[in-house]
C-alpha positions in Angstrom: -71.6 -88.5 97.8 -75.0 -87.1 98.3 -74.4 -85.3 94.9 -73.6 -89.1 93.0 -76.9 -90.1 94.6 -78.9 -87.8 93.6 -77.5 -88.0 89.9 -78.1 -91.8 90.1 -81.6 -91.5 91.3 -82.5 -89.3 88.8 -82.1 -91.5 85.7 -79.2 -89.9 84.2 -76.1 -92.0 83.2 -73.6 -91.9 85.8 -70.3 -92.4 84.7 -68.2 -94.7 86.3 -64.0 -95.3 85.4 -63.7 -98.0 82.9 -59.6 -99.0 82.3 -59.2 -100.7 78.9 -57.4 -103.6 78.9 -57.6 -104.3 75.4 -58.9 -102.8 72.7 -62.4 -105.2 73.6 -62.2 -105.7 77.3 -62.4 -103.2 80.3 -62.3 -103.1 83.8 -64.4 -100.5 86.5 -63.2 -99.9 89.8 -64.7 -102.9 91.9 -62.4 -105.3 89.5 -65.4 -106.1 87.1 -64.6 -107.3 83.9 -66.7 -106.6 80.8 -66.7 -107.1 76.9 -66.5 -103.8 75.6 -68.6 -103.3 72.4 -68.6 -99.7 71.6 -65.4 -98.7 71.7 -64.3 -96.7 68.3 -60.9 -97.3 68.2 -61.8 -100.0 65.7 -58.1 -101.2 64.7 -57.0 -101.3 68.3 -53.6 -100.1 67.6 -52.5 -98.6 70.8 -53.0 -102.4 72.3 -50.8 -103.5 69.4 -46.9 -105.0 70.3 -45.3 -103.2 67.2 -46.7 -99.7 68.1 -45.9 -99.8 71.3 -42.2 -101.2 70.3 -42.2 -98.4 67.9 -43.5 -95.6 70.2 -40.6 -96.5 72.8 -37.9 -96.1 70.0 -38.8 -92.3 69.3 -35.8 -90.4 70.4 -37.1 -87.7 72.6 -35.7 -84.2 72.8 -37.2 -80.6 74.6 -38.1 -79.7 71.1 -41.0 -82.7 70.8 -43.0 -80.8 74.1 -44.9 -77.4 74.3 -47.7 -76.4 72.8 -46.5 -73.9 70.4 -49.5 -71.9 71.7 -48.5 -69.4 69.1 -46.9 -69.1 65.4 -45.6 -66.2 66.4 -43.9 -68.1 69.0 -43.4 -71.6 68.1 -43.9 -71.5 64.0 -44.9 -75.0 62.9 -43.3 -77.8 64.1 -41.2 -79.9 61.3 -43.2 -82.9 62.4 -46.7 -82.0 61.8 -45.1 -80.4 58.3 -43.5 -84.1 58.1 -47.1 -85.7 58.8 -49.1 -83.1 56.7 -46.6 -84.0 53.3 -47.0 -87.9 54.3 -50.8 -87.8 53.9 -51.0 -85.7 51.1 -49.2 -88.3 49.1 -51.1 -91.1 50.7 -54.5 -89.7 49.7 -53.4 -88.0 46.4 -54.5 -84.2 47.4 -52.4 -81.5 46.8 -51.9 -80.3 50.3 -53.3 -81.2 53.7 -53.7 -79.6 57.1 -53.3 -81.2 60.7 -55.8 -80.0 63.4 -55.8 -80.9 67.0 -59.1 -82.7 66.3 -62.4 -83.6 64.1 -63.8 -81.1 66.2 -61.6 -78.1 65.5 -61.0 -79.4 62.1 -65.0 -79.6 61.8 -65.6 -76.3 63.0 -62.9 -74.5 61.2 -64.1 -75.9 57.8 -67.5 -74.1 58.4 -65.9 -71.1 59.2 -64.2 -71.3 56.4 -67.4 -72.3 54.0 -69.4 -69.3 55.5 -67.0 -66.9 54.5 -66.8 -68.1 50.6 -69.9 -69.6 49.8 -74.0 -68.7 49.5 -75.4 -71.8 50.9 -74.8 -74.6 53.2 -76.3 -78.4 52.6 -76.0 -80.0 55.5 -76.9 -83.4 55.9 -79.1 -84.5 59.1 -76.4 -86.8 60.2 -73.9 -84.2 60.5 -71.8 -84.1 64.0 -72.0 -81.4 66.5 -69.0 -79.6 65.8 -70.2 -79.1 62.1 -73.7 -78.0 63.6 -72.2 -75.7 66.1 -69.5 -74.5 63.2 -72.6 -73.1 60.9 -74.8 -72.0 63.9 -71.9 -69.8 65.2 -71.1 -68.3 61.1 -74.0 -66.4 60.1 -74.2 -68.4 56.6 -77.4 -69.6 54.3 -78.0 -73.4 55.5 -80.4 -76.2 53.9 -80.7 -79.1 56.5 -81.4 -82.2 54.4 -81.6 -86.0 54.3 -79.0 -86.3 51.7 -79.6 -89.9 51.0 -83.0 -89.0 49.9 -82.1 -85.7 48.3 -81.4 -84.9 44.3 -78.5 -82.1 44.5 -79.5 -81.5 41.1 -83.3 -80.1 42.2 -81.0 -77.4 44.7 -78.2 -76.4 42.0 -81.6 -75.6 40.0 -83.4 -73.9 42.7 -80.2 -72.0 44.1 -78.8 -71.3 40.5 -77.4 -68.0 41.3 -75.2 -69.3 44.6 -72.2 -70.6 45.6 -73.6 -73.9 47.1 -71.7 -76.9 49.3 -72.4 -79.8 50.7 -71.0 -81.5 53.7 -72.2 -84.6 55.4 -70.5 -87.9 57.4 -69.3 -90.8 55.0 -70.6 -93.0 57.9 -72.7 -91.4 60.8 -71.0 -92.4 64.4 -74.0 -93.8 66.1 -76.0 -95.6 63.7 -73.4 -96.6 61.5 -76.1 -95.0 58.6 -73.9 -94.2 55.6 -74.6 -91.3 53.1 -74.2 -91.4 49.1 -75.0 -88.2 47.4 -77.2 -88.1 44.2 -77.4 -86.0 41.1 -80.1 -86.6 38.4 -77.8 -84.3 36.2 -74.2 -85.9 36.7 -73.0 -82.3 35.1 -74.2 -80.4 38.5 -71.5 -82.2 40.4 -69.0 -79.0 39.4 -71.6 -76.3 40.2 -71.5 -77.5 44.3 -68.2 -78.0 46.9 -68.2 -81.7 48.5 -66.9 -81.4 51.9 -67.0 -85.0 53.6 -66.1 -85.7 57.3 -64.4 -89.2 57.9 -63.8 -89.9 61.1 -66.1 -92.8 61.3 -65.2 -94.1 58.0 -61.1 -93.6 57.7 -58.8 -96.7 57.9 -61.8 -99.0 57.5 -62.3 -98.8 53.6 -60.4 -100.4 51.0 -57.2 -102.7 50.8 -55.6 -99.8 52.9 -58.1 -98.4 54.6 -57.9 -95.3 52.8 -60.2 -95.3 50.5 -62.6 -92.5 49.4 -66.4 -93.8 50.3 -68.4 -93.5 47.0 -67.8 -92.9 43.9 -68.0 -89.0 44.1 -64.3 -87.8 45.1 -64.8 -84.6 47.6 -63.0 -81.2 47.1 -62.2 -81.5 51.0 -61.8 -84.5 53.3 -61.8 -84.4 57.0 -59.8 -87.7 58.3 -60.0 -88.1 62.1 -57.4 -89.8 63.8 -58.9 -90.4 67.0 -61.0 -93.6 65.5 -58.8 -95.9 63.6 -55.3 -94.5 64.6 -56.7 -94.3 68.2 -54.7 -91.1 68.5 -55.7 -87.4 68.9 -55.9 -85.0 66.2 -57.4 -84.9 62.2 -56.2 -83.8 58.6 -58.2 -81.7 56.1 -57.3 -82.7 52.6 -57.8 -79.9 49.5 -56.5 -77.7 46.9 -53.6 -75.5 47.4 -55.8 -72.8 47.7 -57.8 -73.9 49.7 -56.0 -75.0 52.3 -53.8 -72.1 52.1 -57.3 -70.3 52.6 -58.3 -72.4 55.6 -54.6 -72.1 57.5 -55.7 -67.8 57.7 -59.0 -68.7 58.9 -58.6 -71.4 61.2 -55.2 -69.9 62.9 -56.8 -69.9 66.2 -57.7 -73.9 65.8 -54.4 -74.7 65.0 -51.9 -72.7 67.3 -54.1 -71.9 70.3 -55.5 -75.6 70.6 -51.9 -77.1 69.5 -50.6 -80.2 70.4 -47.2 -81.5 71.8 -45.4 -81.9 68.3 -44.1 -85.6 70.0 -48.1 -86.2 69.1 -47.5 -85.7 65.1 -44.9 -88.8 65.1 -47.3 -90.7 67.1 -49.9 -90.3 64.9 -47.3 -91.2 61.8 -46.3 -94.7 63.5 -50.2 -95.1 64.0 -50.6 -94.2 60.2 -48.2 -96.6 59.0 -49.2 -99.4 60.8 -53.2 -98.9 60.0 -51.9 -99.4 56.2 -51.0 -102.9 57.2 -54.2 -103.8 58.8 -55.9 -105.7 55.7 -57.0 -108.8 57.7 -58.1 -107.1 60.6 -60.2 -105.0 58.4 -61.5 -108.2 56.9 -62.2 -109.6 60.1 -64.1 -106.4 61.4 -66.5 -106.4 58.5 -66.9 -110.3 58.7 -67.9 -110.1 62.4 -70.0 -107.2 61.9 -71.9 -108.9 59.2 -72.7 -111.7 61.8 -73.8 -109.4 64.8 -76.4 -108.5 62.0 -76.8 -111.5 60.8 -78.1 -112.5 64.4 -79.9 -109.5 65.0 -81.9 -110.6 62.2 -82.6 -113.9 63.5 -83.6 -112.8 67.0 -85.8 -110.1 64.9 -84.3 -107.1 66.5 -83.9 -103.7 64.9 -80.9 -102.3 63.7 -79.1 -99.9 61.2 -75.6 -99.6 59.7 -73.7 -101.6 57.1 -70.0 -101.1 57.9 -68.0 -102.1 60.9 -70.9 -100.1 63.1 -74.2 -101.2 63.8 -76.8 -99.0 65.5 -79.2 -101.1 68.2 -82.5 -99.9 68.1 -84.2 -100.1 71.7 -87.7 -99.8 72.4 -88.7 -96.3 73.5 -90.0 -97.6 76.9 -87.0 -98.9 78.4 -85.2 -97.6 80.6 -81.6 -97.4 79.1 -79.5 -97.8 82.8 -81.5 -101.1 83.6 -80.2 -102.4 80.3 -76.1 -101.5 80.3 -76.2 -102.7 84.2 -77.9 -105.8 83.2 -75.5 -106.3 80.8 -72.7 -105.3 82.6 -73.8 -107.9 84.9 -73.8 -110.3 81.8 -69.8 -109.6 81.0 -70.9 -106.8 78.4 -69.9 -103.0 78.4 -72.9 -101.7 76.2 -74.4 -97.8 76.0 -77.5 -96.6 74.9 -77.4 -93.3 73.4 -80.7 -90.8 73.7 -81.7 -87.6 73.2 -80.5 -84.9 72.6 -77.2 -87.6 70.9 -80.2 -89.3 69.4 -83.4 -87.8 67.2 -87.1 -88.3 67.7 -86.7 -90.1 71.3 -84.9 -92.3 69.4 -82.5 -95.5 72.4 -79.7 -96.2 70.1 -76.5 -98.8 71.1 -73.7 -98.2 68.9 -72.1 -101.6 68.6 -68.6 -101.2 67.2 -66.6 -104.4 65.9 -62.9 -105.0 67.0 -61.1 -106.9 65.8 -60.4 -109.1 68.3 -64.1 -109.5 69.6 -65.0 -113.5 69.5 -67.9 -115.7 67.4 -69.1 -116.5 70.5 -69.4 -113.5 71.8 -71.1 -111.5 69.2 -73.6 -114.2 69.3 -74.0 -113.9 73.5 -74.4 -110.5 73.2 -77.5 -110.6 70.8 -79.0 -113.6 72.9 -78.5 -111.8 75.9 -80.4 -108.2 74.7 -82.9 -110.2 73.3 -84.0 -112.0 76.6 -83.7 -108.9 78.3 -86.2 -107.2 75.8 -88.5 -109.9 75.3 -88.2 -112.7 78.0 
C-alpha cells in the first residue's frame, strides 16, 4: 500500500480498474459510474446484440486453441488463411497478411523496409512500434512533417535511392490526419507508400473501408483492435511483397500467435463493421459538434475525424483535471510527455456512437469551468 502511495503522491497517473459497461460508460471499483470519452473502440461492436449472438454460435473444437507457437509445429491455421483471402478481396490487394497486432505488424514492416530500401521517411506522427521498428534496423531515416513536406524535393535530393514513406492516416492522440504531397505527380512511382490505419480503418467511406486520400499505398496496415474492438492487424500488398514480409517477419507471426478461435472473431467483427453506415454517420456528426462547442467556449483543439485532441494548458496539473471530471460523471485522460511532444497536455476525445447531445455538450462546459472559472 505504501508503494500506491508513494506513486500517487508523486504526480504520476495511478491506474485504477475501470469495467466497461458499454462501449461509452464505465465503472471503477467503489461502484462509480463515468462517461467514458476516450475509448477507441469507436463502433462498439463487442457491446453489440448481433456479435455477441453470433460469437456464441461458433462451433468450438480443440483445433480453434493453441498458439501454434511454431510453423514447424502448427503450420497456419485454415482460419487466419480464411480471414487473410476475405480481406484481400474486401480491400482489392493482391494478398494480405494477419499479425497478432499493429504493433508486430508495425515493426515487422520496418524490418522489412530496412532490408530493401535506401531511405526511410518517417512522418513525426508515426507510432512507437514504427519508431522502435527503424531504431532497432540499422536503415537511412528522414524524420519529417509530412503534411508540410514536398516528396518531390527528397526523390530529387535522394535521386540515386530506394526511398519509402510511412506515416499514420490519422494520428491516435490528436486525431491530426496526414495527406502526402508531390509538386511532380510523376515522383509518386520513384517512392514505396506504406500507410498504418489503425486509427483510421472502419471509419471512412460507405463501408468503412475506404483508403484516406487520394494516393493508394503499396502497403496498408489495418488494425483491428480499434473499430473491430478485437486483437490483431492485416498488412495489405503485392504478392511479392507479402511473400517477402511472411520470411522476414516469421517470428511476429508464429512466436506471438494467436488462438486461431481469434481469426473467426475478428471475421464476425469484420462483417458486421461493413454494416455500420449510420453509426459512422452518427460518430462524425457528434464529433463535429464536440468541436463545434469547443469553438464556442474558445478552447483549443486538433483533429477532424471521429477524434479530437484537447489541448490543456501547460500549467495544469493533468490528475486534478480527470478526478475532477471523474467527479463530474466523465472518464477523461490527459496524455503528456514522453506520449506527447514539446510538453505538449493532450485529451484524446474519441466519439461513440452512442455518446448523447447532451453530453458532448456537459463535457465541454464542464472542462471549460474547470480551466477558466
Amino acid at each position: 500500500m505504501q508503494l500506491v502511495n508513494n506513486i500517487i503522491n508523486s504526480g504520476v497517473r495511478y491506474y485504477n480498474e475501470y469495467t466497461p459497461l458499454t462501449s461509452s460508460e464505465v465503472i471503477d471499483d467503489f461502484g462509480n459510474k463515468a462517461v467514458n470519452f476516450c475509448s477507441t473502440q469507436y463502433l462498439g461492436i463487442p457491446w453489440r446484440a448481433d456479435f455477441n449472438e453470433q460469437i456464441n454460435s461458433i462451433k468450438i473444437d480443440g483445433s480453434f486453441f493453441g498458439s501454434l507457437g511454431s510453423n514447424y509445429l502448427g503450420g497456419t491455421h485454415p482460419s487466419r488463411l480464411k480471414l487473410e483471402n476475405k480481406i484481400k478481396k474486401l480491400m482489392s490487394y493482391p494478398k494480405a497478411l494477419c499479425f497478432a497486432s499493429g504493433w508486430a505488424a508495425n515493426y515487422s514492416i520496418c524490418e522489412y523496409l530496412s532490408k530493401d530500401y535506401d531511405l526511410i521517411v518517417s512522418d513525426i506522427k508515426n507510432h512507437n512500434s514504427v519508431i522502435t521498428g527503424l531504431k532497432a534496423n540499422h536503415v537511412k531515416k528522414l524524420i519529417v512533417d509530412l503534411n508540410e513536406t514536398d516528396l518531390s524535393e527528397i526523390v530529387k535530393d535522394y535521386k540515386e535511392d530506394r526511398i519509402a514513406v510511412i506515416y499514420p492516416t490519422v494520428e491516435g492522440i490528436t486525431g491530426v490526419e496526414t495527406f502526402l504531397k508531390f509538386s511532380n505527380l510523376d515522383d509518386r512511382r520513384k517512392v514505396t507508400i506504406i500507410t498504418d490505419e489503425c486509427h483510421s480503418f472502419g471509419i471512412l467511406g460507405h463501408l468503412g473501408i475506404k483508403q484516406h486520400g487520394f494516393i493508394r499505398p503499396d502497403i496498408r496496415m489495418i488494425g483491428f483492435s480499434k473499430s473491430l474492438g478485437i486483437m490483431g492487424a492485416a498488412v495489405l500488398s503485392s504478392e511479392v511483397l507479402i511473400n517477402d514480409l511472411t520470411q522476414i517477419a516469421s517470428p511476429w507471426i508464429y512466436s506471438t500467435a494467436i488462438p486461431p478461435i481469434i481469426w473467426d472473431v475478428i471475421s464476425i467483427s469484420l462483417d458486421i463493421s461493413l454494416e455500420c453506415k449510420k453509426e459512422r454517420i452518427q460518430i462524425i456528426d457528434k464529433a463535429n459538434l464536440l468541436r463545434s462547442e469547443l469553438n464556442r467556449f474558445g478552447i483549443s483543439h486538433s483533429g477532424s475525424l471521429h477524434i479530437t485532441g484537447i489541448n490543456f494548458p501547460s500549467s495544469i496539473d493533468p490528475r486534478h483535471i480527470e478526478n475532477d471530471l471523474k467527479s463530474l460523471g466523465f472518464f477523461v485522460i490527459i496524455s503528456e510527455p514522453p506520449t506527447t511532444k514539446n510538453d505538449e497536455l493532450i485529451s484524446r476525445i474519441a466519439i461513440q456512437p452512442t455518446h448523447t447531445y447532451q453530453d458532448i455538450r456537459k463535457l465541454v462546459k464542464c472542462i471549460f469551468e474547470l480551466l477558466y472559472i
